[in-house]
N, C-alpha and C positions, 0 to 999 in steps of 0.2 A: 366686683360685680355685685350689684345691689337684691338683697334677700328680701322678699314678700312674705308674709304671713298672713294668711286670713283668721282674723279673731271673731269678725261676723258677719255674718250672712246670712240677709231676708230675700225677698224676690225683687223687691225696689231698694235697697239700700246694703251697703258693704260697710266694713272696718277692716283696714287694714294696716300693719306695722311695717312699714318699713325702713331694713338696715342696712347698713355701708353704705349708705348715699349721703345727700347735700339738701340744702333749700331748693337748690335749681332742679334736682331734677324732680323733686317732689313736686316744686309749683307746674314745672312742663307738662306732667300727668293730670293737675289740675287744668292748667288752662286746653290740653287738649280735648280734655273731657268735654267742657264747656262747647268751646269753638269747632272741633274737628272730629267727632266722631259723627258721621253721618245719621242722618234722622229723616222721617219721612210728616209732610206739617201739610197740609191744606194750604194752596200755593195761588190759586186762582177759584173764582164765583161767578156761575154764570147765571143771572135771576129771571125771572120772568116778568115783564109790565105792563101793566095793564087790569082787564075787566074779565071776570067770568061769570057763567050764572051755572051753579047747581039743580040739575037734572031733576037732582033726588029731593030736594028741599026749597027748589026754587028761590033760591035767597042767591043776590049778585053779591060778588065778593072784589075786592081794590086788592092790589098788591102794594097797600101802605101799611105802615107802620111807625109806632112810636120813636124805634131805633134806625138811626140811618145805615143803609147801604155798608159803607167803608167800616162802621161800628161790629155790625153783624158779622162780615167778613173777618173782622180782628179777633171775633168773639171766636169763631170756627178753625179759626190759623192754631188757636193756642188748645185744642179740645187734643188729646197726645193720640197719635195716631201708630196701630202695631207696627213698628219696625222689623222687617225680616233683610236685613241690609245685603246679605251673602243672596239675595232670588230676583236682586232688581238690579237696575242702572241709573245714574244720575241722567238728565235729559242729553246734555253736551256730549256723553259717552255711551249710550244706545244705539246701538246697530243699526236699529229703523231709523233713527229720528235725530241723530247728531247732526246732519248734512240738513235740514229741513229749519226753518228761518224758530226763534224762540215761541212765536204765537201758535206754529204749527204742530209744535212738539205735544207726545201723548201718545202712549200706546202700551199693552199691559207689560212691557218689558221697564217702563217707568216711571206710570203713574198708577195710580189707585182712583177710580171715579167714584163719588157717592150722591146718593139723589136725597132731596130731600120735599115733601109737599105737604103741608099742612092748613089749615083752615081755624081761623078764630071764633069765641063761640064771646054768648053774652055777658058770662061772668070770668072768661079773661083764660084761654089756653097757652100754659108757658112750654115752649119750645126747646127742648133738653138736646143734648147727644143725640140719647137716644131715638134719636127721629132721621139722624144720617144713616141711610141705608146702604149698606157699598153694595157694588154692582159688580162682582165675583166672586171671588173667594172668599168664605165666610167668616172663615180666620181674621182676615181684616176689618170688619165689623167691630166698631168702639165698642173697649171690654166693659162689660156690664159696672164694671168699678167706676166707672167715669161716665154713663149714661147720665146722670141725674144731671149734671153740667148744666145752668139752665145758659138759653142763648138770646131768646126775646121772647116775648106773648103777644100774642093778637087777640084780639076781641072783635065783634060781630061784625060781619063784613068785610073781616082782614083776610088776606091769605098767604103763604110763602110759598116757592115752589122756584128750585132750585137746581142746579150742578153741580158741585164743587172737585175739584182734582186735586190729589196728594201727590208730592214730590221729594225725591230723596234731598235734603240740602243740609248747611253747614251752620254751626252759629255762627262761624265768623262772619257770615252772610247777614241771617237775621236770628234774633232771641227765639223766635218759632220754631228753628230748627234744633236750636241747642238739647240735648235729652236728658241733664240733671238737673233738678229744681238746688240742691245745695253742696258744693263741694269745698270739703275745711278741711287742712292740717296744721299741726305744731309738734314743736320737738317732743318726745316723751320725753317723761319724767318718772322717778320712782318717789316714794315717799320716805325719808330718811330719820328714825328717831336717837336726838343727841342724851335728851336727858329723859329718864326715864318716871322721875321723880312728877316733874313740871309738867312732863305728857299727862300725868293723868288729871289734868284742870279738864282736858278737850275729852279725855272719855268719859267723867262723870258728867257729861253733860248728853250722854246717850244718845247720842245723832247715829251717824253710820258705820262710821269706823270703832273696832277695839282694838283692846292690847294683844287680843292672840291673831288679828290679822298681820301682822309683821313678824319674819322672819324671827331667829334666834338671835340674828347679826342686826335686828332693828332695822330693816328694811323692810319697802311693805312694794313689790312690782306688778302685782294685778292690774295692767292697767284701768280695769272696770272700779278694781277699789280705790286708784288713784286717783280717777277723774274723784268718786266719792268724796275723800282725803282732803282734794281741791276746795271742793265746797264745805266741808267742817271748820275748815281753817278760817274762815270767814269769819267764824261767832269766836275766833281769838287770835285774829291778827290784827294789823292797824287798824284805828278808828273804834276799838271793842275794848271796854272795863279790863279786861282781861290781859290786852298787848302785855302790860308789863312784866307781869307775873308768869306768863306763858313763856315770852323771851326766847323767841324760836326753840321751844325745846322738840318741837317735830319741822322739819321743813322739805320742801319740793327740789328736788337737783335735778338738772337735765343730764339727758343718756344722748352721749355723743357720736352720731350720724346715724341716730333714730327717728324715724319720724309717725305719728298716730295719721291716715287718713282717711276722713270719712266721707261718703258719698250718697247721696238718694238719688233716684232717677227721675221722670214725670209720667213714669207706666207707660208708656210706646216699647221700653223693653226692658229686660232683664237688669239685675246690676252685674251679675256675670257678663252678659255681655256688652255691656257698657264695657266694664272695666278691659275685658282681651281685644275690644274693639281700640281702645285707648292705647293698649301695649303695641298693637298692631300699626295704627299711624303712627306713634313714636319712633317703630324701628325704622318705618319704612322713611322716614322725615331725615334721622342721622344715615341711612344711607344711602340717601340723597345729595346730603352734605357730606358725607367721605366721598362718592364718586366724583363730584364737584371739587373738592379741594384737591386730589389725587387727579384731576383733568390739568389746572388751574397750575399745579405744579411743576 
């Protein structure tokens, strides 16, 4: 049975260790992460075209722009939108709206609508996030973290005026849905000192690591110091004045069916729950495949 540890934890990004497993299941947690933990993205654009004239300032406004159509839309897919995954439904599996053809789907069980109307001025209004208004719940409203997003500008005469709808979907579908901007693991390593003597070329050279960061056994397992350890080694391993004389008297060994994995999210949601969202399709995926092979046999 494979053991987790949390070694860090921010609100977008995790580190975790884990032991008694393999490559495979380490990478399955990655590529779920990526492809299959559900995410909510800006999925369709509905614009307005044409001529208007202001009321208030008498100036007629074009709904053109420097940025095409399909660009602005791309721009808007990728702006991360609050994920609350457990209070909505994907379109195909909604109550109201599964039985109703793809174009007709939409309704607050799930999707998210937000408006968007803006007007260009003479010296050039750029068009941010912050300009998508959602139209319920306020919680859903792009978090102020990610307002600044710009999406296009308009200048005199220009104007935008918009609808856009949010929808639960998958990466495997598209990159828009995916919810971690970076997901990396490798085996752990501990740092192992053979010669005591030769070690000390890398610690007079006052980078990160010392001598009393390692055990009494000449071990150094922090992982935080290790990654450190990692990058000291540099200014005396191959290709450095030094290889020869240093002559692995400190080196890297790998911990066998350990693994370091890190993750960031793209702020739609937690990395807590990213990650129990992850553990959650993965069980539900193998007992899909034990019921299947247990049918099958």
């Amino acid at each position: 049975m494979v053991n987790i540890e949390i070694l860090h934890e921010e609100d977008k990004s995790m580190q975790l260790l884990l032991k008694k497993t393999d490559k495979a299941l380490a990478n399955a947690l990655r590529r779920t992460m990526i492809a299959d933990v559900p995410k909510f993205a800006i999925h369709r654009m509905r614009m307005d075209i044409g001529m208007i004239t202001d009321e208030a300032d008498g100036e007629t406004y074009e709904s053109i722009g420097a940025m095409s159509d399909e660009m602005l839309a791309h721009r808007c897919a990728m702006v991360p939108v609050p994920t609350f995954i457990d209070e909505f439904h994907f379109q195909d599996e909604c109550p109201d709206c599964k039985d109703l053809v793809p174009d007709q789907r939409g309704c607050p069980q799930c999707s998210v609508i937000y408006a968007i109307e803006q007007k260009g001025t003479e010296e050039g209004h750029t068009i941010t996030a912050e300009h998508l208004v959602v139209l319920g719940d306020k919680k859903l409203q792009i978090s102020e973290e990610f307002q600044s997003i710009p999406l296009t500008k308009l200048y005199k005469g220009q104007y935008l005026k918009a609808v856009l709808w949010a929808i639960l979907g998958r990466g495997r579908d598209h990159a828009k849905f995916s919810p971690v901007a970076g997901v990396t693991f490798r085996q752990r390593q501990i740092g192992v000192m053979n010669v005591k003597t030769r070690s000390k070329i890398l610690f007079d050279l006052n980078l990160n690591i010392k001598a009393k960061d390692f055990d009494k056994d000449g071990k150094l397992t922090n992982p935080d110091k290790v990654a450190l350890l990692r990058s000291d080694l540099n200014h005396v391993g191959e290709g450095t004045a030094r290889e020869t004389e240093f002559k692995d008297a400190i080196v890297l060994e790998d911990v066998k069916d350990e693994y370091l994995f890190n993750f960031e999210t793209d702020g739609s949601m937690t990395a807590r729950t990213c990650f129990e969202q992850a553990c959650s399709e993965l069980q539900n995926r193998f007992l899909n495949l034990s019921t299947d092979i247990d049918n099958a046999l």
